[in-house]
KEBAGU-981537 format. One record per residue (C-alpha): x, y, z; residue number from 0; residue in one letter. Coordinates in nm, 3 decimals, decimal comma. Each point is the difference from the previous one (the first is absolute). Layout:
N
      xx      yy      zz   k r
       X       Y       Z NUM A
...
This chain:
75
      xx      yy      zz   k r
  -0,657  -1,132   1,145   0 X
   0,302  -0,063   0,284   1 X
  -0,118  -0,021   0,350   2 X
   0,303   0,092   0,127   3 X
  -0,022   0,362   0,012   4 X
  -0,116   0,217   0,314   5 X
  -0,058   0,341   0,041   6 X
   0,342   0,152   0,002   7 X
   0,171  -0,222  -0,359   8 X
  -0,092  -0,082  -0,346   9 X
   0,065  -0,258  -0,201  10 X
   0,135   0,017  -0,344  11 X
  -0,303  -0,095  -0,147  12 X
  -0,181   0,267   0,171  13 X
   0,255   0,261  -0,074  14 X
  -0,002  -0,097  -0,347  15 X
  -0,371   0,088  -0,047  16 X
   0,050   0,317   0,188  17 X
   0,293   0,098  -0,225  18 X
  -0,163  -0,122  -0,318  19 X
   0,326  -0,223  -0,120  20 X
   0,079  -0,348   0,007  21 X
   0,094  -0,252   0,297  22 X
   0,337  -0,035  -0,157  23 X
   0,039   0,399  -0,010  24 X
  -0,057   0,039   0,363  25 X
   0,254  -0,264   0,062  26 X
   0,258   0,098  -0,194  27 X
  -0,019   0,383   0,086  28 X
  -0,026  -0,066   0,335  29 X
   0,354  -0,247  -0,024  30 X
   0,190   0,281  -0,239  31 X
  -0,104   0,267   0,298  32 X
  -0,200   0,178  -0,274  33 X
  -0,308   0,033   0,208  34 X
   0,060   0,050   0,416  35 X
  -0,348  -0,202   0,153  36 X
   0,164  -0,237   0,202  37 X
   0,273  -0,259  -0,030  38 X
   0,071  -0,311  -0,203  39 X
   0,234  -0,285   0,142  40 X
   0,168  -0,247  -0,213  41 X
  -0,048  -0,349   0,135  42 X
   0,244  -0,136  -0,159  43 X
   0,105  -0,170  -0,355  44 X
  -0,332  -0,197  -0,130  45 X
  -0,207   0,120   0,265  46 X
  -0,311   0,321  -0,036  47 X
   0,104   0,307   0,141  48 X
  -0,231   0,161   0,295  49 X
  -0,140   0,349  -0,059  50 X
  -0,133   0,209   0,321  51 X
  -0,175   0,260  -0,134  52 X
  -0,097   0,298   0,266  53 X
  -0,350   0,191  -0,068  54 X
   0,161   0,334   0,180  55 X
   0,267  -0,007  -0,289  56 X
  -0,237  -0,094  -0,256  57 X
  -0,190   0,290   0,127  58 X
   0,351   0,222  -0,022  59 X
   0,022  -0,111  -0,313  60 X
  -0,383   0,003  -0,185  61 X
  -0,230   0,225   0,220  62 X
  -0,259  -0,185   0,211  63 X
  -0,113  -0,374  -0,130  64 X
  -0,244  -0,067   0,283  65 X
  -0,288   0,042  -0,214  66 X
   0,163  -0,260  -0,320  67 X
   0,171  -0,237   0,257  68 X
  -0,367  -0,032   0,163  69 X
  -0,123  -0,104  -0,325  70 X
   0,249  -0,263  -0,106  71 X
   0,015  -0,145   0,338  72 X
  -0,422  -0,029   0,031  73 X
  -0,010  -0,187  -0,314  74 X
């Protein structure tokens, strides 16, 4: 699991999990604007993209994931 989460993002892997889809889904719905959770920047040709995903609009989006996000991060 990432370490770089606190208690206000996500990150995709997390989000994944919560959503029940695939990394690559997450990523690619977030870039098309398909799913509103945050923002993606493009980092330029060759290089990853960065995804800030925001629990209040996870929240907006899915109901409350305190209870499943506790769980995945206290693996």
């Amino acid at each position: 699991m990432a370490k770089d989460h606190n208690e206000f993002t996500l990150t995709v892997p997390e989000l994944a999990e919560i959503m029940g889809r695939s990394e690559q889904y997450v990523r690619l719905a977030m870039e098309r604007g398909e799913i509103n959770v945050g923002s993606c920047r493009d980092n330029g040709k060759g290089k990853r993209n960065s995804y800030l995903i925001s629990k209040k609009l996870v929240e907006d989006f899915l109901g409350d994931i305190t209870d499943k996000l506790n769980e995945i991060r206290n693996r």
